[in-house]
Structure formats: C-alpha cells, structure tokens
C-alpha positions as CSV (number, residue, x, y, z in Angstrom):
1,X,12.9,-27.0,47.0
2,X,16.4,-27.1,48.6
3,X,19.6,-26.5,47.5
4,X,22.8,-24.1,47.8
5,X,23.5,-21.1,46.2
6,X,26.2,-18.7,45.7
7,X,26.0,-15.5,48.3
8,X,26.9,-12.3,49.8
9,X,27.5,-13.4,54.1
10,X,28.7,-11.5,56.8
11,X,30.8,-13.8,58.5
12,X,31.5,-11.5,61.4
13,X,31.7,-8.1,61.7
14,X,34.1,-6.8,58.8
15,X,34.5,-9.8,57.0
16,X,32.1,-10.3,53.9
17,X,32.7,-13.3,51.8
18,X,30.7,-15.1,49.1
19,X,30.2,-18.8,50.0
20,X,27.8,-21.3,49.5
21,X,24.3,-21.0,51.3
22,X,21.9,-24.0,51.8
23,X,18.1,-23.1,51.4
24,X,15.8,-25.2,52.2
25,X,11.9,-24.1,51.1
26,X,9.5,-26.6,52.0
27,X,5.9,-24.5,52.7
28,X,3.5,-24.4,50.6
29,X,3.4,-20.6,49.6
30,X,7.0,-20.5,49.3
31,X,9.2,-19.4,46.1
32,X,12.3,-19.7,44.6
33,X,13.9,-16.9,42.6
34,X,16.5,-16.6,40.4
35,X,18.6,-13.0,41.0
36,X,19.0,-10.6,38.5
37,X,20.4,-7.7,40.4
38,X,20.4,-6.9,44.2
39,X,21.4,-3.1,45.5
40,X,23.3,-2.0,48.7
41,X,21.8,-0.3,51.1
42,X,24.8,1.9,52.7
43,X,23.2,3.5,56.0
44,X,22.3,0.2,57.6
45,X,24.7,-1.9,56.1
46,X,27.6,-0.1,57.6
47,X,26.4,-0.5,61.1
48,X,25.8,-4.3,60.2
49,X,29.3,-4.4,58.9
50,X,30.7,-2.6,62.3
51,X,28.5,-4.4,64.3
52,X,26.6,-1.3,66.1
53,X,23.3,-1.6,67.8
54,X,20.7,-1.2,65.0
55,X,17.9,-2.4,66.9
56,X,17.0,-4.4,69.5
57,X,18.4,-7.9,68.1
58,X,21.1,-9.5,68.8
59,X,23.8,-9.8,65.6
60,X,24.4,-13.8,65.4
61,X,26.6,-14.1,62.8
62,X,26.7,-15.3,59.9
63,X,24.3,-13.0,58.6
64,X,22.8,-12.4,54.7
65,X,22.1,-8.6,54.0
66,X,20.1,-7.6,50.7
67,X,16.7,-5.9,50.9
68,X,16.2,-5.3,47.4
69,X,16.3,-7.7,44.4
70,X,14.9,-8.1,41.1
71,X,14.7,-12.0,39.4
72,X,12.7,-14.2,37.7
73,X,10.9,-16.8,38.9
74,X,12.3,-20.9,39.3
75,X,10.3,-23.3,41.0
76,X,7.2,-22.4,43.4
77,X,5.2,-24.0,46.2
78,X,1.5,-25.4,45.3
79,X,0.2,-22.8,47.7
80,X,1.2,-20.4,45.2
81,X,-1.1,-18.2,43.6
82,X,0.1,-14.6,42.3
83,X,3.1,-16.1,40.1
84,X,4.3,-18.9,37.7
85,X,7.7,-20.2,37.3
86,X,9.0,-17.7,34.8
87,X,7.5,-14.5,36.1
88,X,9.6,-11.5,37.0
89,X,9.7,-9.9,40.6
90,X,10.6,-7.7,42.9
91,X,12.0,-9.2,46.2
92,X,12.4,-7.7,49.5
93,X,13.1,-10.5,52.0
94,X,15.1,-13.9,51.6
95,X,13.9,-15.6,55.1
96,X,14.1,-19.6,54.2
97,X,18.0,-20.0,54.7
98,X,19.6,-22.6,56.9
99,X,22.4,-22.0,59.0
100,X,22.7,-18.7,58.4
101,X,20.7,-15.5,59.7
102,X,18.6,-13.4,57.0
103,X,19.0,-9.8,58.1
104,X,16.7,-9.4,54.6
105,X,18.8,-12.5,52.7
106,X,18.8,-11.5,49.1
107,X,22.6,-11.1,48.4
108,X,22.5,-14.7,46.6
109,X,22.1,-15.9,43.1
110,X,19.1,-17.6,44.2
111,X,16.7,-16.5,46.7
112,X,14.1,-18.9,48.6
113,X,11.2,-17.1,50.2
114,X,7.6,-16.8,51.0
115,X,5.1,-15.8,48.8
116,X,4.3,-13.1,50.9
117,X,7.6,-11.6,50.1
118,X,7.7,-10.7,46.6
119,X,5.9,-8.2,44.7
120,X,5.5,-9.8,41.0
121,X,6.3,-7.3,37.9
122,X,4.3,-8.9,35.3
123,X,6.9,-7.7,32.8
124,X,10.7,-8.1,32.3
125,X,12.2,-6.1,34.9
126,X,14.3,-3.1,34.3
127,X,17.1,-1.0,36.6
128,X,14.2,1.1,38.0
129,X,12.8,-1.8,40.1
130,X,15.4,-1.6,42.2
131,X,14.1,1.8,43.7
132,X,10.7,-0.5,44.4
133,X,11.9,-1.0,48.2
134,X,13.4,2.5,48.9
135,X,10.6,4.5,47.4
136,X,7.8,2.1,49.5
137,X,9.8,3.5,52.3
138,X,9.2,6.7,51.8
139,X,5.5,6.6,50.7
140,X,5.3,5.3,54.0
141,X,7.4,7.5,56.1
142,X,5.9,10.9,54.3
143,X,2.0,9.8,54.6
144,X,2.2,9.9,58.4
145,X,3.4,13.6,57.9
146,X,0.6,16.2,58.1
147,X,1.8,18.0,54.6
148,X,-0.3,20.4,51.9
149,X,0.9,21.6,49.2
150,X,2.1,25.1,50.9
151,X,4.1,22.9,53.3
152,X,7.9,23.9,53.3
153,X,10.2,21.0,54.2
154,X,14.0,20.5,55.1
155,X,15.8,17.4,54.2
156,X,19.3,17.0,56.1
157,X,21.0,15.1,53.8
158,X,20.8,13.9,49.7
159,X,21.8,10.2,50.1
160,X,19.5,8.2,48.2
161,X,16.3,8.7,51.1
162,X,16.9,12.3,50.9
163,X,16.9,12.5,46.9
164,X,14.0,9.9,46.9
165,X,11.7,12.1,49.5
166,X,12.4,14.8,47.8
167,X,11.4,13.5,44.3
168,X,8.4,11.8,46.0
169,X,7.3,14.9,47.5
170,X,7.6,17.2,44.0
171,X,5.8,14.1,42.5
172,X,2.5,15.0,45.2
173,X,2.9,18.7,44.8
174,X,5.0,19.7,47.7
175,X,7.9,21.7,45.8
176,X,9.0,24.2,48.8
177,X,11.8,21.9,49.7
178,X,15.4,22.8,50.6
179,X,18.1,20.6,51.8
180,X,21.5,20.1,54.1
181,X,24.4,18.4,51.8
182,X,27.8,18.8,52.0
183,X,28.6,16.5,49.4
184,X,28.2,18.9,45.9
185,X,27.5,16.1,43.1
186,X,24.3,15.5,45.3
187,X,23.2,19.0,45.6
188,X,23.5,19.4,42.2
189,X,20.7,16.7,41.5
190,X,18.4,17.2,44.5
191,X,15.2,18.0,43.4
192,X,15.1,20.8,45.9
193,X,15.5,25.1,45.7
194,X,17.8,25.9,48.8
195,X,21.6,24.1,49.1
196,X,23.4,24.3,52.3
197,X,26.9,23.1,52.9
198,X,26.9,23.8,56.3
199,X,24.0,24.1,59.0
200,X,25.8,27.6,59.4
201,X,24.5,28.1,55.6
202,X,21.1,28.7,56.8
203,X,21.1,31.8,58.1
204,X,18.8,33.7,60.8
205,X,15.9,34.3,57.7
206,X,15.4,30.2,57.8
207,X,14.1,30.5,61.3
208,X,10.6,28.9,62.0
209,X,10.6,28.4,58.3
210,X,9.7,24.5,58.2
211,X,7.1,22.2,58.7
212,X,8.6,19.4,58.2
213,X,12.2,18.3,59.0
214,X,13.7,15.1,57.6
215,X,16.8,13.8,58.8
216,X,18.4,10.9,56.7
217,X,21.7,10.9,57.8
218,X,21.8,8.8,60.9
219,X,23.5,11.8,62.3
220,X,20.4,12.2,65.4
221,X,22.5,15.7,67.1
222,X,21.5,17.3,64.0
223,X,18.2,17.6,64.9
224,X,19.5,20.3,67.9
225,X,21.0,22.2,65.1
226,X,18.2,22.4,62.9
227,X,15.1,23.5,65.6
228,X,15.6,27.0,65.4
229,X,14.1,26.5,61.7
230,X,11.4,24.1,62.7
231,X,7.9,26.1,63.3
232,X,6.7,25.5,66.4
233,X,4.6,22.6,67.0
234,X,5.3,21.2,63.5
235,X,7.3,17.8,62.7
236,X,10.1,15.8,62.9
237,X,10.5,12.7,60.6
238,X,13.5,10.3,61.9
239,X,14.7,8.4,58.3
240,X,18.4,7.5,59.5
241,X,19.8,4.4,60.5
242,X,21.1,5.5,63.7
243,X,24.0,3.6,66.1
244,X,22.6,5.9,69.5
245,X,19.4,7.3,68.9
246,X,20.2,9.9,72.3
247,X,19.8,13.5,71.7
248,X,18.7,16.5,74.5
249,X,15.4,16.9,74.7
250,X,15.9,20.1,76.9
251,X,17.1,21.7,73.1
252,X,14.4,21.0,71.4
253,X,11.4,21.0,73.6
254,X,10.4,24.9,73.4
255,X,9.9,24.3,69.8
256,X,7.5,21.3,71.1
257,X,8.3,19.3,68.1
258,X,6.3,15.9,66.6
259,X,8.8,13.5,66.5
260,X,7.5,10.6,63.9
261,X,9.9,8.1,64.0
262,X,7.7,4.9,62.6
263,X,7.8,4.2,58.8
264,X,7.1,0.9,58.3
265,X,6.7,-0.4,54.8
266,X,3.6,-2.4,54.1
267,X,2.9,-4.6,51.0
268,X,0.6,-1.6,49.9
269,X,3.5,0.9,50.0
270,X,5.4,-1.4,48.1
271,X,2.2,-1.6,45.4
272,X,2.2,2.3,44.9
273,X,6.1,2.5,44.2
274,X,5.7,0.2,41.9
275,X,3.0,2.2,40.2
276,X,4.3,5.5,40.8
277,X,8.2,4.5,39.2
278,X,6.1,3.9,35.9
279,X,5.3,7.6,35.8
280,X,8.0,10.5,34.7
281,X,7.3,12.4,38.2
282,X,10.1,10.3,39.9
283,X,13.5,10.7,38.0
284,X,15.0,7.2,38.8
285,X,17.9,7.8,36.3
286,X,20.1,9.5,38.6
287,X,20.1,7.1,41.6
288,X,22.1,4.3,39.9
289,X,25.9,5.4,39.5
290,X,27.6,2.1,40.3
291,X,27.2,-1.4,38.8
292,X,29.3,-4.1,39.7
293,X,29.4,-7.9,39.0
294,X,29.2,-10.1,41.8
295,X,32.7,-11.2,41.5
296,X,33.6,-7.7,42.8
297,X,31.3,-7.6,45.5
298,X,34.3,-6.4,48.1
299,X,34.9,-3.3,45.6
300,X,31.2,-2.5,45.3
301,X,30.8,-2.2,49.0
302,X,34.0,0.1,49.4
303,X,32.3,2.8,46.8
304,X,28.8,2.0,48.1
305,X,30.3,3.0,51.8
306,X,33.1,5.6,51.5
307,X,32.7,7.3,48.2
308,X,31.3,10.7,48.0
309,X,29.6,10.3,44.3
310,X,27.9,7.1,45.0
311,X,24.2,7.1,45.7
312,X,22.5,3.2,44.3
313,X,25.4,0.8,43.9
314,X,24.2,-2.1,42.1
315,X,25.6,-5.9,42.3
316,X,25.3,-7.8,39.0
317,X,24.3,-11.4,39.2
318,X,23.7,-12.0,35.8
C-alpha cells in the first residue's frame, strides 16, 4: 500500500500548507484509512506552530500534526486481524509517512498506520468519537490521583481538558469541583459549582480547601498562586502543554505537594472512553463549536488558537 494523499504539514514554524504526502505501508499489520474528520488540538499545536520546546525532540520539519481522527477503513495488511476493509475507526497516530515527520500524522485524507494504532468502532462513527483521544487522556491522568468521592478538586482552566476532567470526574462521582476561567462562555458550561475569574476570586475561605489541583493551561506559575488552597500533602496533576516547565519550588514546598505529572494514554484508556462516551454521564455536545472543511484549514486553526469561544474545532474531510 503506497500512494500520496492530500494533508495538513508544518512546513516550518508558522507556515501550514496542504500538499501532497507519500505513504508508503508495507508491514504486515499495517492499515490504510480513509479520513472522515480530524480535530485540533490547540495547547500543543501552538507551541508546534511557534516552534517551542515541547519535549525533548528535536522539531525537523516538515512535520504532520493530528492526534485524533475518525474514518473508515481502505485496504489492510495480511497481518491484520481486528478490522476489514470497510470498518469504521478511531485513529490516534499516522506513523508510515515518507519524507515527512509524523508528530501524530493524521491531518490527511488518508492515513497509513499500524494496526496497533487504531481503535475500531464497529459502527458508523459519529461527532462524539472525536473526544475518544482527549477523554483516554484523562482516564489516564485522573486514575493516578488518590480521589473518593468526598475529594474536592480545583481545575485551573475550562479549555477542552478542563471541561473533559471535570465531566469525567462527575461521571465517577466526584462532584465537589470548582474551577479558574476567565473566559465566561466556558464557565457557563463547566460542569463544576465555584467560577473564578481571577485567582484573586478565591478568597482566604478556599485555603487548604483542595485535594487535588489540575492545571490545564500550560501556564506552570499558576501553580505558586493556587498552593495556599492545596491541603497539605495532597496533589498536583500537571495536564498543560507547557514551553518552560520551571517554577520555585521554595513556594510551594511547605505545602509538600504530590506533583503527578505522567499521564500516558494506553490502548486500555482509549477502550474505556470509547465505552464511557456511549453513556449520558459525559455531555459531549458542548465540546464541538467549530467545523470547518479542509479547504479552510488556515481559518480553522486561527479560531482553534485565538478565539475565546472555541473549545473542539473540527476539520471536515468529507
């Protein structure tokens, strides 16, 4: 299976263009998959975009973003066991391009990966599958957090990991959340009791109040603004994409905090999204406000990035 295909590339830092990709997928258990719909994922894309430090790789460009996509099924390897040509999927990683870096690779009309790489749907997909990914991250993040249901948690920020943790911890009966957003369309739908604007919001009553801090906003300082409500001894949990993960220890230690900062998603995470965006206990509705055929692409990524309404922009390539 090889080929070209139409896609989303990072041609250097700043300059996205839709070209024409060669794939080449030649292992047995590999798979080629026809996009439906792929999603943009704003915190990491903009330091891709700017090209800041977001780990310890190197950026060689050109480079393929996309970490969540929903298609159908085209052609597959013999090796192939868990889907058919015509099945529907869920795709998290486009890794057989040539020529081109796949920092996750599924911005393209069609995506050649390994088998190990898709989750199949065994139905026609529907807008909700695009959560799949985000909501695996979570499951992941919150199950290393030592949580019952009396637990009271503060999320600093609403993007679309805040509003998803927050739904996700409702869904497993963890409902004394409030949240930091300054942005007011997203406080209105946060799943959460207490709204602040402003650190400043939360006043002297809040202290020692929390078990569990989640930051989401790639904004590390906040953390030094936000101990004085942390109980002492109880956790943080790092869910940003952050450009300088630096902050003073010396502000945060008498609080003696659990920093968890490791929330890998396994295949098994992504297995119990799946099954738990089936249920009514996660409202999916309200993440997807932007749609956008491929064509306008540039546009998409403007609102995904700088506009204060957007949470799930979605790129059309149907």
């Amino acid at each position: 299976m090889q080929g070209q295909a139409k896609s989303i590339v990072l041609i250097k830092a700043n300059k996205l263009r839709l070209v024409d990709t060669a794939y080449l997928a030649d292992q047995d258990n590999d798979v080629l998959v026809k996009t439906i719909a792929t999603t943009i994922t704003p915190g990491l894309d903009r330091l891709l975009l700017t090209n800041k430090p977001v780990s310890h790789r190197v950026i060689n460009y050109p480079i393929m973003l996309g970490s969540e996509m929903i298609g159908q099924v085209l052609e597959t390897g013999p090796g192939v066991t868990s889907v058919s040509p015509g099945d529907f999927v869920y795709t998290f990683k486009g890794d057989r391009w040539k020529d081109i870096e796949p920092y996750y690779g599924c911005h393209a009309e069609i995506v050649a990966t390994s088998e190990s790489n898709i989750l199949p749907l065994g139905r026609a997909p529907i807008h909700r599958d695009l959560l799949i990914g985000l909501l695996g991250y979570i499951v992941s993040a919150i199950e290393k957090a030592r949580l019952e249901p009396s637990s009271r948690v503060l999320i600093l920020g609403l993007g679309s990991v805040g509003l998803m943790a927050a739904e996700y911890l409702n869904s497993i009966g963890i409902t004394n959340i409030d949240a930091l957003e300054n942005f007011g369309i997203r406080a209105q739908i946060g799943n959460v009791h207490n709204i602040g604007m402003e650190m400043t919001d939360f006043n002297e009553s809040f202290n020692d109040r929390y078990d569990l801090i989640i930051e989401t906003t790639g904004r590390i300082l906040l953390i030094e603004k936000a101990i004085r409500m942390l109980k002492h001894g109880r956790q943080i949990l790092l869910m940003g994409n952050y450009e300088v993960l630096a902050y003073d220890y010396r502000l945060l230690q008498h609080k003696e905090p659990v920093l968890i900062c490791s929330s890998i998603t396994e295949y098994h995470h992504i297995q119990k999204a799946r099954e738990l965006l089936e249920h009514p206990d996660i409202d999916s509705e309200k993440f997807f406000t932007n749609v956008f055929p491929v064509d306008r692409f540039e546009l998409a990524y403007r609102v995904a990035l700088d506009s204060k309404e957007a949470i799930k922009t979605v790129i059309s390539w149907v």
